[in-house]
Backbone as JSON, one array per atom type, in Angstrom:
{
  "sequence": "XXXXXXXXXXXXXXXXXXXXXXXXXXXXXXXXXXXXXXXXXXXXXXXXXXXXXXXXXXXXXXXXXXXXXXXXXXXXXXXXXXXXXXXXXXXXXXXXXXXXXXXXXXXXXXXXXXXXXXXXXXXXXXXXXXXXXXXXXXXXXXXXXXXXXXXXXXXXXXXXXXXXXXXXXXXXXXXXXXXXXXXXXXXXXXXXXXXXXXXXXXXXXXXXXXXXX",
  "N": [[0.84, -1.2, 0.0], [0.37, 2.21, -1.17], [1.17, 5.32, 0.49], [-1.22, 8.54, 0.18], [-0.51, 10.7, -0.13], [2.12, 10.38, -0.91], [1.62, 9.54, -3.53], [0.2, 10.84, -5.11], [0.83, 13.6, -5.64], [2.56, 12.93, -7.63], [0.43, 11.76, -9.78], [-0.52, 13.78, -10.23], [1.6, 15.56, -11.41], [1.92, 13.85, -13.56], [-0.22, 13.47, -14.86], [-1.72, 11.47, -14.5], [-3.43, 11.81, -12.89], [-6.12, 12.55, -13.36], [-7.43, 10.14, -15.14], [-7.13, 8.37, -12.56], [-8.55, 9.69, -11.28], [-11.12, 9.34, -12.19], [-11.58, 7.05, -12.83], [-11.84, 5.94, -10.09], [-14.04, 7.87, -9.29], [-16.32, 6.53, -11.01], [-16.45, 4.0, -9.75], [-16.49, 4.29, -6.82], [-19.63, 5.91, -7.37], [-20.7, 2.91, -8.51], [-20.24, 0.92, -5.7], [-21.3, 2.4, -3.79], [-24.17, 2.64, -5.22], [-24.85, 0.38, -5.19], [-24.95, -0.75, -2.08], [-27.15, 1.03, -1.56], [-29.21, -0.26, -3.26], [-29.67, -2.56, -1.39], [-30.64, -1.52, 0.77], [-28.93, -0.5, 2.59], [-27.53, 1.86, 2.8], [-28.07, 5.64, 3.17], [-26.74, 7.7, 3.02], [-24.86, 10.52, 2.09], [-22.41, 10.56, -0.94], [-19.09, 11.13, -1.2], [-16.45, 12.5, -2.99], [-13.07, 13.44, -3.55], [-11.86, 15.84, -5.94], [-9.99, 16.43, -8.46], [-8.05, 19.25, -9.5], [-7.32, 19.66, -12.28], [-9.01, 17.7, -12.83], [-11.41, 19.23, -13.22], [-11.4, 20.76, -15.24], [-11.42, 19.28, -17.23], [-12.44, 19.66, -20.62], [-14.55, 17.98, -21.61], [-15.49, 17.21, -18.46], [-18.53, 17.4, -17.43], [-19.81, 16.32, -19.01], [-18.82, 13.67, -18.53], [-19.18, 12.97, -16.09], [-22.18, 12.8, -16.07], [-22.89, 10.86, -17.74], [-21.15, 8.74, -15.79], [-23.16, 8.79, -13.35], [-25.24, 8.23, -14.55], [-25.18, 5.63, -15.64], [-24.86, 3.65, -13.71], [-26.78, 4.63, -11.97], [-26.97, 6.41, -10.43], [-27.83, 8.63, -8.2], [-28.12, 12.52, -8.03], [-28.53, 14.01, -5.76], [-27.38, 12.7, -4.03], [-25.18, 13.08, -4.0], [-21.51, 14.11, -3.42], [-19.09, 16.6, -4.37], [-15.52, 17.02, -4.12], [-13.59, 19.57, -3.73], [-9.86, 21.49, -3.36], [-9.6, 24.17, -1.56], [-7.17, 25.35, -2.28], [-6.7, 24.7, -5.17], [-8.97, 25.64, -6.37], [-8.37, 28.53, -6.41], [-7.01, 28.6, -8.2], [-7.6, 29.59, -10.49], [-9.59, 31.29, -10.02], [-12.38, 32.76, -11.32], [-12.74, 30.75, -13.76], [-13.13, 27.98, -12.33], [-15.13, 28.52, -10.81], [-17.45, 28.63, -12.46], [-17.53, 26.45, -13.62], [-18.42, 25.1, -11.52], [-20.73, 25.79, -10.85], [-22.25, 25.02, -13.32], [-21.81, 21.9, -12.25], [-23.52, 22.48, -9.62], [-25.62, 22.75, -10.56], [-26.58, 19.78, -11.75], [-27.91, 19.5, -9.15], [-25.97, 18.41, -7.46], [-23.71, 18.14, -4.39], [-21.31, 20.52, -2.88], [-18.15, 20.72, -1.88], [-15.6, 22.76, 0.16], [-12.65, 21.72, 0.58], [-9.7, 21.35, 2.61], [-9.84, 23.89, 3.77], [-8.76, 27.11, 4.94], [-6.03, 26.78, 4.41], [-5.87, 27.85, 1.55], [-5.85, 30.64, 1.08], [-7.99, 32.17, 0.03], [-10.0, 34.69, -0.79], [-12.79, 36.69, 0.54], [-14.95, 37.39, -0.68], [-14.59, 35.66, -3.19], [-15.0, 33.66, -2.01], [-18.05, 34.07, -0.95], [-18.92, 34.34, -3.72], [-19.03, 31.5, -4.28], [-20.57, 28.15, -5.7], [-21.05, 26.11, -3.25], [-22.04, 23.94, -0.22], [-20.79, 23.08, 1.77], [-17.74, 23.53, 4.0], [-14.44, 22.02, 4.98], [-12.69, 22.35, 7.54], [-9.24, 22.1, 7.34], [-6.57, 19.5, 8.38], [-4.13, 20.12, 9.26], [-5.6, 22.13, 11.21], [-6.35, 21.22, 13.09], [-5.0, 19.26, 14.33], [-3.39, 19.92, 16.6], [-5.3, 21.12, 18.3], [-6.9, 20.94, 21.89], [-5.06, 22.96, 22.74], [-3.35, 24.16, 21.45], [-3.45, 27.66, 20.84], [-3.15, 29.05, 18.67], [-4.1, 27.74, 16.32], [-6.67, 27.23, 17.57], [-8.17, 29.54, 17.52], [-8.17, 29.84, 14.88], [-10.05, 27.71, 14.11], [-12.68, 28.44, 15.19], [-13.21, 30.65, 14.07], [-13.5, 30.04, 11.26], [-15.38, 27.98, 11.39], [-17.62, 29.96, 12.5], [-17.85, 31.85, 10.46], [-18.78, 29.97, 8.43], [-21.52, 29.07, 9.11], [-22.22, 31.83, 9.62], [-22.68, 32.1, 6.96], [-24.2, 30.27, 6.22], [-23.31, 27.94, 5.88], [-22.67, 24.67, 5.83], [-20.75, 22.9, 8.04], [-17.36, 20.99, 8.27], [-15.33, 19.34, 10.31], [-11.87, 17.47, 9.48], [-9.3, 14.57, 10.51], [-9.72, 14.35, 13.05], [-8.55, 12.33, 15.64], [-8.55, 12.23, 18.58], [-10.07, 12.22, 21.47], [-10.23, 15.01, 23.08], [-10.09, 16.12, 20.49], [-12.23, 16.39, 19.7], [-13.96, 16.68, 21.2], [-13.61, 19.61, 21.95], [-14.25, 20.81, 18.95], [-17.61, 19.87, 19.33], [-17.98, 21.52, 21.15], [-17.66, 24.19, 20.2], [-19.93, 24.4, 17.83], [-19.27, 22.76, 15.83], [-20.09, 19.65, 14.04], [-19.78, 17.94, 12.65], [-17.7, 15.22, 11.67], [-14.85, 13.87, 10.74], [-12.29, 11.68, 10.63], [-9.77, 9.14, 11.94], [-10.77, 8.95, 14.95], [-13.13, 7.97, 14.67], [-13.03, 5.91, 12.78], [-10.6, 3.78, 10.89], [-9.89, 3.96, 7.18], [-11.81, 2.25, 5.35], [-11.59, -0.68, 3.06], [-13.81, -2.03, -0.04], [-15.26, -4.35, 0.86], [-14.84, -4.89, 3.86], [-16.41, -2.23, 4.46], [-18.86, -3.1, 3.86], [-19.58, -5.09, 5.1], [-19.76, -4.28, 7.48], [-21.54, -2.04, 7.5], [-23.59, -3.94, 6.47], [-23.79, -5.38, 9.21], [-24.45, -3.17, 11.19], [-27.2, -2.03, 10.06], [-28.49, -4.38, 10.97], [-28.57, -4.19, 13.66], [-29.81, -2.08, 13.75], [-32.22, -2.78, 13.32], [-32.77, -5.27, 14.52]],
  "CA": [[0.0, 0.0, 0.0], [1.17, 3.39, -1.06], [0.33, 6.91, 1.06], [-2.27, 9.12, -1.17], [0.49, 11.86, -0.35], [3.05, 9.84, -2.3], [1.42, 9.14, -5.11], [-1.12, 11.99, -5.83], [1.46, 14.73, -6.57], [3.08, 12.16, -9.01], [0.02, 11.41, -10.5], [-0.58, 15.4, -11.0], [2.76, 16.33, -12.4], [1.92, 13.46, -15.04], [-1.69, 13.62, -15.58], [-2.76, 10.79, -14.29], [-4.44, 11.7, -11.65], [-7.14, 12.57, -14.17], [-7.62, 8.86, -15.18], [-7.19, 7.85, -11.41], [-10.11, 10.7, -10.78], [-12.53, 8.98, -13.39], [-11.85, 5.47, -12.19], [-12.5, 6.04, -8.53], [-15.38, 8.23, -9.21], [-17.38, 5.35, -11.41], [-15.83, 2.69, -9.05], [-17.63, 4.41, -5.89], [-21.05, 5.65, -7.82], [-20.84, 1.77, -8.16], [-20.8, 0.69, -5.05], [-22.63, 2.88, -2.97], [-25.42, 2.43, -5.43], [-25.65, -1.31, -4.56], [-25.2, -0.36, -1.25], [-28.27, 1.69, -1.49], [-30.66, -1.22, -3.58], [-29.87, -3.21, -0.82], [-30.77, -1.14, 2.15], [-27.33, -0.27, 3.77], [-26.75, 3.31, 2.54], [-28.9, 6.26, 2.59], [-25.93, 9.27, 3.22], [-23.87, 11.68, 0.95], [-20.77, 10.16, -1.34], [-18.16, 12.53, -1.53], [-15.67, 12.48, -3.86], [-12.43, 14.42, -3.94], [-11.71, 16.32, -7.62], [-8.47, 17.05, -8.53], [-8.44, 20.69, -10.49], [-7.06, 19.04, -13.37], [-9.95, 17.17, -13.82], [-12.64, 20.01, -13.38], [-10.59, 21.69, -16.17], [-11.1, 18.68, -18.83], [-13.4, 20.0, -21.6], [-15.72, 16.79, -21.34], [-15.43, 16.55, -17.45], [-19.69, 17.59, -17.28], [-20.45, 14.96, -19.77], [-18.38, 12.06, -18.12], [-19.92, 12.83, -14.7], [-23.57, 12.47, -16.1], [-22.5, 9.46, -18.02], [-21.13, 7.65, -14.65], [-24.14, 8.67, -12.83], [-26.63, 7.62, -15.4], [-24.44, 3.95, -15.65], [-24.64, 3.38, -12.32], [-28.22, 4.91, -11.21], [-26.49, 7.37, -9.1], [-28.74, 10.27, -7.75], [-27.69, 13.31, -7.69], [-28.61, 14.3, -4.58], [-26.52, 11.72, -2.76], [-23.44, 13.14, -4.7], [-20.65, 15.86, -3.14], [-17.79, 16.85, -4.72], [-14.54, 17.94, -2.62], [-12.17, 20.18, -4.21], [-9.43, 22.06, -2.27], [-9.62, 25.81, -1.83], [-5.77, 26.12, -3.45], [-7.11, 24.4, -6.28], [-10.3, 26.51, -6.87], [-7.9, 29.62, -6.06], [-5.5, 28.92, -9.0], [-8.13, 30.24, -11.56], [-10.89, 31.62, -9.09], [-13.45, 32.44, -11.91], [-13.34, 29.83, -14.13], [-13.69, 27.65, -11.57], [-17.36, 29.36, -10.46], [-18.09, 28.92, -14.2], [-17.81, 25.06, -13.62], [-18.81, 24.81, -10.07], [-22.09, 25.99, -11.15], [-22.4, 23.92, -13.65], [-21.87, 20.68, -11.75], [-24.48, 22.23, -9.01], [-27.11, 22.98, -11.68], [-27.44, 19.38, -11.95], [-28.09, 18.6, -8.44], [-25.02, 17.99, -6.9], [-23.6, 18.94, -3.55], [-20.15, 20.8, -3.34], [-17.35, 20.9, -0.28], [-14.34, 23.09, 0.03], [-11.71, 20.34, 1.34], [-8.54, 21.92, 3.39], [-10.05, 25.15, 4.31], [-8.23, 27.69, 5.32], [-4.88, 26.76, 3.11], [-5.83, 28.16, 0.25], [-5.93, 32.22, 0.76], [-9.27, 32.76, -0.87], [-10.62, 35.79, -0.35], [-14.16, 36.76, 1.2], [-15.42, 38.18, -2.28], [-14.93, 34.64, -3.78], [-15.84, 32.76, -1.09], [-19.48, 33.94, -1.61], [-19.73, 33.69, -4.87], [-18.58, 29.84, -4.59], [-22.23, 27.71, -5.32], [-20.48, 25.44, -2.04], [-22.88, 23.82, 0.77], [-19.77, 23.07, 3.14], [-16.43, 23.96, 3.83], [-13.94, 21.6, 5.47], [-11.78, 22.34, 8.37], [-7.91, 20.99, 7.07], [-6.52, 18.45, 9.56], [-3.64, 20.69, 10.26], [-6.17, 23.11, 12.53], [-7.34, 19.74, 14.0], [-4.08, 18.06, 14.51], [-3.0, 20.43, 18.16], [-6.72, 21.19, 19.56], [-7.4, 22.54, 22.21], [-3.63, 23.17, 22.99], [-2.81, 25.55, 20.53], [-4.58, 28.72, 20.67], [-3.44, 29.96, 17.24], [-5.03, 27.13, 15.95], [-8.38, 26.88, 18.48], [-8.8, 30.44, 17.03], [-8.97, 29.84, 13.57], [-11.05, 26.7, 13.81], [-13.58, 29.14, 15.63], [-13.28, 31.52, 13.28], [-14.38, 29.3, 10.09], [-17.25, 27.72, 12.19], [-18.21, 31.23, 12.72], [-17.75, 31.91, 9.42], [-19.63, 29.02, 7.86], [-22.37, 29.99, 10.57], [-22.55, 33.32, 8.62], [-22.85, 32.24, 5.38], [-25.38, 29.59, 5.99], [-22.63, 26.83, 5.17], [-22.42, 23.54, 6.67], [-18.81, 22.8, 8.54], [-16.89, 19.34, 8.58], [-13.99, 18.87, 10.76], [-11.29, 16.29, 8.99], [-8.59, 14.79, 10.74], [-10.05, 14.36, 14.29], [-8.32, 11.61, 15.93], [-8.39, 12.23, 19.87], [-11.32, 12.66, 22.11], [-10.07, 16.37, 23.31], [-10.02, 17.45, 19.42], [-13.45, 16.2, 19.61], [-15.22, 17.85, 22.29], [-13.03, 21.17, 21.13], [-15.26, 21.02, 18.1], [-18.34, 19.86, 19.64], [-18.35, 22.45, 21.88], [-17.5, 25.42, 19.53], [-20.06, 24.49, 16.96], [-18.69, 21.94, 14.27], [-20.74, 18.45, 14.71], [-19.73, 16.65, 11.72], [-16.46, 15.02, 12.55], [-14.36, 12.86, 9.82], [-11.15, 11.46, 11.2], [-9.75, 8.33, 12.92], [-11.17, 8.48, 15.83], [-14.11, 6.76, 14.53], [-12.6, 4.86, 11.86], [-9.58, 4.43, 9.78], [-10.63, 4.14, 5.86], [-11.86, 0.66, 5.09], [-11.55, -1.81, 1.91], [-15.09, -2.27, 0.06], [-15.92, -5.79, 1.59], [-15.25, -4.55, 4.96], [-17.51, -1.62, 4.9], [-20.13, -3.87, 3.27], [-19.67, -6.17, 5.84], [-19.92, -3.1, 8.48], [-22.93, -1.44, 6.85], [-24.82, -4.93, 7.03], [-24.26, -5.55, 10.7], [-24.92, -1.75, 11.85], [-28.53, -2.57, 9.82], [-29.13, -5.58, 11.28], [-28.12, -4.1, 14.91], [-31.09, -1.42, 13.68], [-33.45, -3.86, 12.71], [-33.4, -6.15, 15.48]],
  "C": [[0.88, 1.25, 0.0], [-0.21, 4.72, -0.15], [-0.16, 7.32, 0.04], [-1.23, 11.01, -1.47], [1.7, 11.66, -0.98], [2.92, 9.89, -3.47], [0.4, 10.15, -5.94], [-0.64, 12.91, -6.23], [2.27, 14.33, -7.46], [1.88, 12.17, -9.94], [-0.67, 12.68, -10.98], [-0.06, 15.57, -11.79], [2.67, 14.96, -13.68], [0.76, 13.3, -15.98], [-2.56, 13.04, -15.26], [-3.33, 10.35, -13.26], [-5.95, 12.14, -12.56], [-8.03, 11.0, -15.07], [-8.44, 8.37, -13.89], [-9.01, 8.62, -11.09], [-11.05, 10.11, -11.11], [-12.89, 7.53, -12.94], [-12.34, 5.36, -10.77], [-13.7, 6.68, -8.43], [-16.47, 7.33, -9.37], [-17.25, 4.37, -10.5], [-17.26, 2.99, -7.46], [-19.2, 4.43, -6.54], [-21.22, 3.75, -7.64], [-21.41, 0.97, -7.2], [-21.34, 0.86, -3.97], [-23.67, 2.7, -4.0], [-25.56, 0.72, -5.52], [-26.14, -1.01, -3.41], [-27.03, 0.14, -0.65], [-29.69, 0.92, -1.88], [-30.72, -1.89, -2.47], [-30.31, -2.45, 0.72], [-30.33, -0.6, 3.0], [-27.16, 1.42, 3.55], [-27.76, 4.54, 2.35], [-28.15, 7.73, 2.99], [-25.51, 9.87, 1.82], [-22.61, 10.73, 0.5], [-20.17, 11.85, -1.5], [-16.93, 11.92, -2.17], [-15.02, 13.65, -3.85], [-12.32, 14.59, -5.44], [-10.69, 16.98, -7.43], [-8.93, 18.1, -9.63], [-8.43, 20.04, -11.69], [-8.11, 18.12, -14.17], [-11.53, 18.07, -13.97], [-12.15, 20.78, -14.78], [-10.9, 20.76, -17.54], [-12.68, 19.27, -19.37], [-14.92, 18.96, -21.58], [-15.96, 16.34, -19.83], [-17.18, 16.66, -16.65], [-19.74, 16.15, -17.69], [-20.06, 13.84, -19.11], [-19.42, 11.99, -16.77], [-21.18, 12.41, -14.93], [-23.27, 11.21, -16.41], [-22.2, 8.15, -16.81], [-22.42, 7.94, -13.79], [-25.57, 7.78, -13.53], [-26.08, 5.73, -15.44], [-24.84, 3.17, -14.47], [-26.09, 3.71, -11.41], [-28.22, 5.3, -10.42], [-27.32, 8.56, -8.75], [-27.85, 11.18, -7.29], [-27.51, 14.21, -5.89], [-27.54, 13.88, -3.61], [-25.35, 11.55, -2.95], [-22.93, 14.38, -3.81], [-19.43, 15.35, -3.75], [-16.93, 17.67, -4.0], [-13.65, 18.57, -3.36], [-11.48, 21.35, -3.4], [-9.87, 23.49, -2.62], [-8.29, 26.43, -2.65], [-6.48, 26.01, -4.45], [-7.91, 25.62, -7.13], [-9.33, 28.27, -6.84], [-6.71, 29.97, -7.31], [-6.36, 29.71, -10.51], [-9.94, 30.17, -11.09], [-12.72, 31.28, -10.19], [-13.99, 31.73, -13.21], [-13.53, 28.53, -13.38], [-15.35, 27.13, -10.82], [-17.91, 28.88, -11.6], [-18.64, 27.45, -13.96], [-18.31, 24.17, -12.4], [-20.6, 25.01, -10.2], [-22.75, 25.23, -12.04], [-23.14, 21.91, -13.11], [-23.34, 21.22, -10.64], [-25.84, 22.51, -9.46], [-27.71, 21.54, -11.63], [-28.16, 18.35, -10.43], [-27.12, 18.33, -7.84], [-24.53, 18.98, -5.58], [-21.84, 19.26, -4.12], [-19.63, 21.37, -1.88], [-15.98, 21.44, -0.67], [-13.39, 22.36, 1.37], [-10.72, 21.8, 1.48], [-9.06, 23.31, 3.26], [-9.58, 25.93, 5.2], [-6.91, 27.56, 4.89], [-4.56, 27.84, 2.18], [-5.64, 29.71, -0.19], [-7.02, 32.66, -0.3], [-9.61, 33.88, 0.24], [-12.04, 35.97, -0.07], [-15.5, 36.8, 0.11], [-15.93, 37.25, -2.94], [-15.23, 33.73, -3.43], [-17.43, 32.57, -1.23], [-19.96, 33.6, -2.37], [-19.93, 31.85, -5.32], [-20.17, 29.26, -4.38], [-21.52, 26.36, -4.01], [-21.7, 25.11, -1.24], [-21.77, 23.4, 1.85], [-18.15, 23.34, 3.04], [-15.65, 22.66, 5.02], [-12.71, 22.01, 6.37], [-10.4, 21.18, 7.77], [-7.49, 20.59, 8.5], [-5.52, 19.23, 10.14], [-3.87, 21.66, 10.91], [-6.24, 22.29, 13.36], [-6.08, 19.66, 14.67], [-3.86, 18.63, 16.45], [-4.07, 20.82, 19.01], [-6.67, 20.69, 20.47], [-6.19, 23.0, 22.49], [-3.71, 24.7, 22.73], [-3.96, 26.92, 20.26], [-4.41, 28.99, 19.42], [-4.63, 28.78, 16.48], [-6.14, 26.87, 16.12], [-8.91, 28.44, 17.56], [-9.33, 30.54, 15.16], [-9.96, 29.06, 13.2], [-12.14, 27.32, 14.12], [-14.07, 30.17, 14.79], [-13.88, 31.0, 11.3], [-15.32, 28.55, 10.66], [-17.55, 29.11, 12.63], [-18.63, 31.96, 11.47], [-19.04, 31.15, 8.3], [-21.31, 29.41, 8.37], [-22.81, 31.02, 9.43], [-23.02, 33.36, 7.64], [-23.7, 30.82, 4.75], [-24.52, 28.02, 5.29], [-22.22, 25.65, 6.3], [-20.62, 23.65, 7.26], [-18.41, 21.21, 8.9], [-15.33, 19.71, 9.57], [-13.05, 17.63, 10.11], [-10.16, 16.39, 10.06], [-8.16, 14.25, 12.45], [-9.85, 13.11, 14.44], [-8.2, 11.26, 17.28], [-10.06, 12.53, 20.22], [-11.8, 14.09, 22.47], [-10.66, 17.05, 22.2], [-11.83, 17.59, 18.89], [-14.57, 17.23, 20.18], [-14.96, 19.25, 22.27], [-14.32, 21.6, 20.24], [-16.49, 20.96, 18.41], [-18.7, 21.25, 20.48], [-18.53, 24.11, 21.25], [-18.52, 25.15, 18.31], [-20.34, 23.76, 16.02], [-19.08, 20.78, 14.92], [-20.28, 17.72, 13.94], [-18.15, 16.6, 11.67], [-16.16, 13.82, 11.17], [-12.99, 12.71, 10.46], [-11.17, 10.08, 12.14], [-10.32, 7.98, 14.48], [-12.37, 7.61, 15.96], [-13.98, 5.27, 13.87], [-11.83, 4.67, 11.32], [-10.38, 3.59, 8.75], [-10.62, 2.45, 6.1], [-12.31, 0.27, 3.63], [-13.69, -1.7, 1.37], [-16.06, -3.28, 1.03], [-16.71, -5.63, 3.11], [-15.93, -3.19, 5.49], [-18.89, -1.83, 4.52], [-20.64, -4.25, 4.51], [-20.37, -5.19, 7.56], [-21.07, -2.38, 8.61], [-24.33, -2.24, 7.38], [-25.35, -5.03, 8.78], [-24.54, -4.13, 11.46], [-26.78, -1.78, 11.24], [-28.9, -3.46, 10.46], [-29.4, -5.08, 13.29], [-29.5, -2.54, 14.96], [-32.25, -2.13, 13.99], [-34.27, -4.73, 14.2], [-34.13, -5.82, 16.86]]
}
């Protein structure tokens, strides 16, 4: 197994993270929509997007195409792209961000607070959440510089009527930090580290069944 920080700025500087993008996109639609005939799934996929592939000329058309293949609803789609990303060519960007949420789709700015976007283009972004990056998370509640900015984009978000994710959250402290200031939706080891298809099949079923019974 390779890190996704090894191999993702290789597969930038050669392109083919634009491949990789297309295959993992159809791969999930996939199988969260089994997931879903069978009972097990009724949340949000999210999918990161590398710039490179919001940028390909046909990257509308493929997306409908894997949704329509697959019997993916829009609704139960988000796309994650970072704030550098979206920051390296602000308004075409918007051009294609709008786009994708024309047809239905949700949209998350991943590593928030990175990226140096400005307030101006923040608004105009069609976005429903912004993501807290893991290195605000990583020293909570410790670090004040950091407790203040995490407060300050849940305050933010807050403002502008935008959901807030924490990523990253791996302690109990960095937990109740967030809980307490605000930010409820929590992604990070402390619940889970990432799991294989099988075994979140297998995970899915018995959390249903542990409903059910």
């Amino acid at each position: 197994m390779i890190a996704p920080y090894r191999f993702i700025p290789f597969a930038e500087e050669s392109g083919l993270i634009v491949s990789i993008d297309r295959l993992v996109m159809q791969k999930a639609m996939q199988e969260v929509s089994i997931w879903m005939k069978e009972g097990l799934f009724s949340g949000i996929l999210s999918i990161n997007l590398a710039i490179k592939q919001l940028n390909q000329k046909d990257f509308i058309q493929k997306l409908q195409e894997y949704m329509q293949c697959t019997n993916f609803p829009a609704d139960s789609l988000k796309l994650e792209i970072t704030e550098g990303d979206i920051m390296k060519d602000p308004e075409t960007s918007i051009s294609v961000l709008d786009e994708i949420t024309s047809l239905g789709i949700k949209l998350s700015v991943d590593d928030f607070g990175t990226g140096y976007s400005s307030l101006a283009y923040l608004k105009k972004l069609p976005v429903s959440q912004l993501k807290i990056d893991k290195s605000f998370v990583d020293a909570l509640p410790e670090c004040e510089d950091d407790a203040s900015i995490v407060k300050t984009i849940i305050s933010l978000g807050e403002g502008l009527n935008l959901n807030i994710i924490a990523e990253g959250v791996e302690e109990e402290k960095q937990l109740n930090f967030l809980k307490e200031n605000g930010c409820y939706n929590i992604q990070g080891y402390y619940y889970s580290e990432p799991l294989n298809t099988e075994t979140m099949h297998t995970y899915l079923r018995v959390h249903q069944e542990s409903l059910t019974s």
